[in-house]
N, C-alpha and C positions, 0 to 999 in steps of 0.2 A: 537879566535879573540874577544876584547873586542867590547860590545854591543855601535852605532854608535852615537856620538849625535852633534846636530849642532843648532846655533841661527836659527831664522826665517830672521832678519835681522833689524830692526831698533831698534835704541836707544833712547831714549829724547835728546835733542840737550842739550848744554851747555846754560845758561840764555841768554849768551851777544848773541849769535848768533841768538837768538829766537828775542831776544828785536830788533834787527838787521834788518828782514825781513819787507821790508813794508817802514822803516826809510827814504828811500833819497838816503844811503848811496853809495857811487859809487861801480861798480862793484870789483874792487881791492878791495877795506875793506872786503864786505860781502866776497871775496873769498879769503882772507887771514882767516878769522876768520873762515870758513871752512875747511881750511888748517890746523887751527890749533884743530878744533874738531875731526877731522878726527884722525891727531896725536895723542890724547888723547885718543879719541876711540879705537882704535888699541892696545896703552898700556894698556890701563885697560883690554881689551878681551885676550891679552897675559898673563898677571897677574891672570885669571882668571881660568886659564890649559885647556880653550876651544882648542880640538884642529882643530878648525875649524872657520873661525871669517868672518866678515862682516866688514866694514866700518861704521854700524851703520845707514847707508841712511844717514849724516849729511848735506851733500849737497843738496839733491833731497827735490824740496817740496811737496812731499808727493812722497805714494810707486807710486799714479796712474797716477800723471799727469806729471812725469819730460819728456814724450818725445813730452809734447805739453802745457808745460808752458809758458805763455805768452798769450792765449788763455782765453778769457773774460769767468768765472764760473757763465753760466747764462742757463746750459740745466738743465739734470733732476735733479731733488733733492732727494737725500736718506734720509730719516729721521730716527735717531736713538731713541732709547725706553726712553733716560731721555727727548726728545723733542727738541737738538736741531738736525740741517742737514747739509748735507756735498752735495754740488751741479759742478756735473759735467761740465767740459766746452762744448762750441758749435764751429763745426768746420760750415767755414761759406764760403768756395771757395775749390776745387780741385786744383791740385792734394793735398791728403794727402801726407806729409812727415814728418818723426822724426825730432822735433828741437834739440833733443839730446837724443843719446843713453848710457844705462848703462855702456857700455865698458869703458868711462871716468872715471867713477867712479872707476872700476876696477883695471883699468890700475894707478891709485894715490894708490889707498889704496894695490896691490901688492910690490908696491916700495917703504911699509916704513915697512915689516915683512916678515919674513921666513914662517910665518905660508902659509897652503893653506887657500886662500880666497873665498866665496862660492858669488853669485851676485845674486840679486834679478831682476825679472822684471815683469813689468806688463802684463799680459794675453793680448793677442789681442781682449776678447770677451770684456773687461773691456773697453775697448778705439772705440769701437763697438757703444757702447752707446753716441758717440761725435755729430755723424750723424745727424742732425738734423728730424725729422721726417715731414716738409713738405718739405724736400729734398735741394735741392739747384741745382739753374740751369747747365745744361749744366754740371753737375758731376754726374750719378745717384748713389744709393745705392750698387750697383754691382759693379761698378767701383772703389766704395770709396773701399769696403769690399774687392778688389782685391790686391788695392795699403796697406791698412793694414795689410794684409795677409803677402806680399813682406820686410816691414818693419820690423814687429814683428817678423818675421825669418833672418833679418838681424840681429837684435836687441840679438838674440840670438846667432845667429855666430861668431859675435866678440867677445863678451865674450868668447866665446870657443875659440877663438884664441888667446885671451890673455892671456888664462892661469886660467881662471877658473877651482877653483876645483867641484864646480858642478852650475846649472842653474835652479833658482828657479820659478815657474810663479805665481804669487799671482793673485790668483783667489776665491776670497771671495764674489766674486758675485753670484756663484756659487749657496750658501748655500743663497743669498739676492734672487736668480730668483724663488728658489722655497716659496716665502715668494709673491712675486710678481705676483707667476703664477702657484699655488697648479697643476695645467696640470704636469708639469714638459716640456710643450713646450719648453720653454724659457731657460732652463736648457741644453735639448737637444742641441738648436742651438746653445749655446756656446760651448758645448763641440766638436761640429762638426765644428764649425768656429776654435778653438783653435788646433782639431787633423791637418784641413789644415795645419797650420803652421807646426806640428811637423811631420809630412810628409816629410818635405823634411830633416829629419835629418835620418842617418843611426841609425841601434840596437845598435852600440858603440854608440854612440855622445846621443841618446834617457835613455840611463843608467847613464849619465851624468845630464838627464833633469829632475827637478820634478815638482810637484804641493804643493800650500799651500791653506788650504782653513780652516775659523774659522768665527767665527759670527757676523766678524767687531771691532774695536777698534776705536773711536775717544774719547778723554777726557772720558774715562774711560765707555763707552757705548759700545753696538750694534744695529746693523741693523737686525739680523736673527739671534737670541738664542734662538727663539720660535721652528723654523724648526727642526725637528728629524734626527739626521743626518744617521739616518738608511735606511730614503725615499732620500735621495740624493748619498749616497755612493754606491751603486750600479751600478749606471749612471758614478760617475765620475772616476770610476777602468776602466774605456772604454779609457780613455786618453793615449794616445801615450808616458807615462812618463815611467820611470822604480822607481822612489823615491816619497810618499806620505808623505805633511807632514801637520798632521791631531790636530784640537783642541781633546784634552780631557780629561785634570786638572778639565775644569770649568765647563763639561758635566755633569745633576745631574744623569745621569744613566750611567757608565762606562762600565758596561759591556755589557749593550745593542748597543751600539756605538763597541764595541771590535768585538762580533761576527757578526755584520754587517762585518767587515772588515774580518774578518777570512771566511766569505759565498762569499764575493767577490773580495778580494786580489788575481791576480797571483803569479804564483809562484815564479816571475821574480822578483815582488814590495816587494821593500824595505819600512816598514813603519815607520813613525815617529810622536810617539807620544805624544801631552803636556804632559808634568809636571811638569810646572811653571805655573800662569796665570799671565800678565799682570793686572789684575784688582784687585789686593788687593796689598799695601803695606808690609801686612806682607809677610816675608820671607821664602818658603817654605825650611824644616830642610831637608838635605841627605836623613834623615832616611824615612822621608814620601817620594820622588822622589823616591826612591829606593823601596819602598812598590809598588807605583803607576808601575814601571817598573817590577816587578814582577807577578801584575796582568796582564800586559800586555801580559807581556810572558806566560802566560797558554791559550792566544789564538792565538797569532803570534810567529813562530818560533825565537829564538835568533837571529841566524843567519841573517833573516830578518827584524829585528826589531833595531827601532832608537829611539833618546829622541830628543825632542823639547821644547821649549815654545808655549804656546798656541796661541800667536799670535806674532807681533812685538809689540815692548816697547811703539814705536811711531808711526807710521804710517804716521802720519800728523805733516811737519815742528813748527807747534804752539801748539803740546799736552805738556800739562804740568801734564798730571794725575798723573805719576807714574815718581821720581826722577832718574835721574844718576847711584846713591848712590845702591839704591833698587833694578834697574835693572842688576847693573854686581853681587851684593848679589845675587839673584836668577839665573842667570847665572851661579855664582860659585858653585851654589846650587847642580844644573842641573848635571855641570860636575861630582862633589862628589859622588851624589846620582846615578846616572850612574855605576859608578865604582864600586860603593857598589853592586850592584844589579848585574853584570856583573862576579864579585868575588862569589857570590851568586848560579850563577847558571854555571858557570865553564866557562863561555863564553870569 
């Protein structure tokens, strides 16, 4: 069986659909021009011999906030290392509810390819942080944490009833709480808020589920590239997932990151690791993806073992760091380099 690889899941948007956001313009335009990113996306991710594709998130404005867009960005703010930040929204009455779930997305971008299409969604610990911290009346934090719980395992149901070929939970906060909170409390409680959720899924349906976790992307930053992901990966192999899909192109110690993962990988997890990063333009060659995936493999079995990008392209509807052009280039890279290294070791 050739060695596994798949996108993380976003694209950069096309210009007009960026310049778009924010404009006036009615609902119909911006969702035609979605419409038509979307299509575009799909072709180039076909074109690229991925055989595993996203929709690129062209519609969602960002990975974190599509199930409560419309909500005023005025709670915490994360600051990234070139200075600037990226500010969570505040939920401000009960009950929480999704104003839309990924399945939409799903269900469009299914019905324009053959390929199988993987869905991204936001972790429940990430949308956790909406809660206002002097509370809000007559809604407490237990109640909110309950009706989140309820949602974010909808959120994930439908996709799996759509036809998702797997369900990914972006969880990059992960690697920002131990940045926030060296205890590793903070870390802890999302991954115990996050297992809630996947609780209620069977050992089939949980084989289907993974986690993504890297050091943040906005316009070409991070939030947590300081954090060693050797103090955090032990914590999050605790997760009810069966598929990890782990930064480590842009990690300056690879191998210390690998045997973290080889000390605390089951035998069940599937891993998947960068090698592409989103943060440089230039184009990583086959022959280096296919190096990176052979070091890999001298501490995760083939078998178990997958290729990713380091993180998504774009994360946030307005990134313009990294072009169109350069992200299905390193995609195509990915695939190549994959195969190479899969021919490599007989897999």
């Amino acid at each position: 069986m050739a060695i596994a690889t798949e996108p993380i899941g976003s694209i950069p948007r096309p210009t007009a659909l960026r310049w778009a956001v924010g404009r006036g313009l009615s609902d119909e335009d911006v969702a035609a021009l979605c419409a038509d990113a979307v299509r575009d996306t799909i072709e180039r991710f076909e074109a690229t011999g991925s055989p595993v594709i996203t929709d690129g998130e062209q519609s969602k404005p960002s990975h974190a906030t599509y199930p409560v867009a419309g909500l005023p960005l005025d709670g915490l703010t994360v600051p990234y290392a070139d200075g600037h930040s990226r500010r969570y929204p505040t939920l401000a009455a009960g009950p929480f509810r999704y104003e839309r779930f990924a399945a939409t997305y799903l269900a469009d971008a299914r019905a324009r390819t053959h390929l199988p299409v993987k869905q991204a969604v936001v972790a429940a610990s990430a949308l956790s942080l909406i809660y206002p911290e002097d509370g809000i009346a007559d809604y407490s934090r237990e109640e909110f944490l309950a009706d989140l719980v309820d949602e974010a395992a909808a959120d994930i149901k439908r996709c799996l009833a759509f036809g998702a070929d797997s369900v990914q939970l972006d969880f990059s906060e992960a690697r920002l709480a131990l940045a926030l909170d060296p205890s590793k409390g903070m870390l802890k409680s999302f991954i115990e808020l996050n297992n809630e959720v996947l609780d209620r899924f069977s050992e089939t349906d949980r084989g289907r589920l993974g986690v993504h976790v890297c050091a943040g992307n906005s316009l070409g930053s991070t939030h947590s590239a300081e954090v060693d992901p050797a103090e955090f990966l032990p914590e999050l192999f605790n997760l009810g997932v069966g598929r990890f899909y782990l930064q480590l192109a842009r990690e300056p110690d690879a191998r210390r990151v690998l045997a973290a993962v080889k000390e605390s990988a089951r035998p069940h997890h599937r891993v998947f690791v960068g090698v592409t990063t989103p943060f440089s333009a230039t184009v990583e060659s086959p022959g280096l993806v296919r190096d990176r995936v052979l070091l890999a493999a001298e501490y995760v079995d083939p078998a178990r073992l997958g290729t990713t990008d380091d993180c998504g392209f774009a994360p946030y509807a307005d990134d313009t760091t990294t072009s169109r052009d350069v992200a299905f280039a390193k995609i195509r890279a990915r695939v190549e380099g994959t195969h190479m290294a899969s021919e490599v070791l007989g897999a």
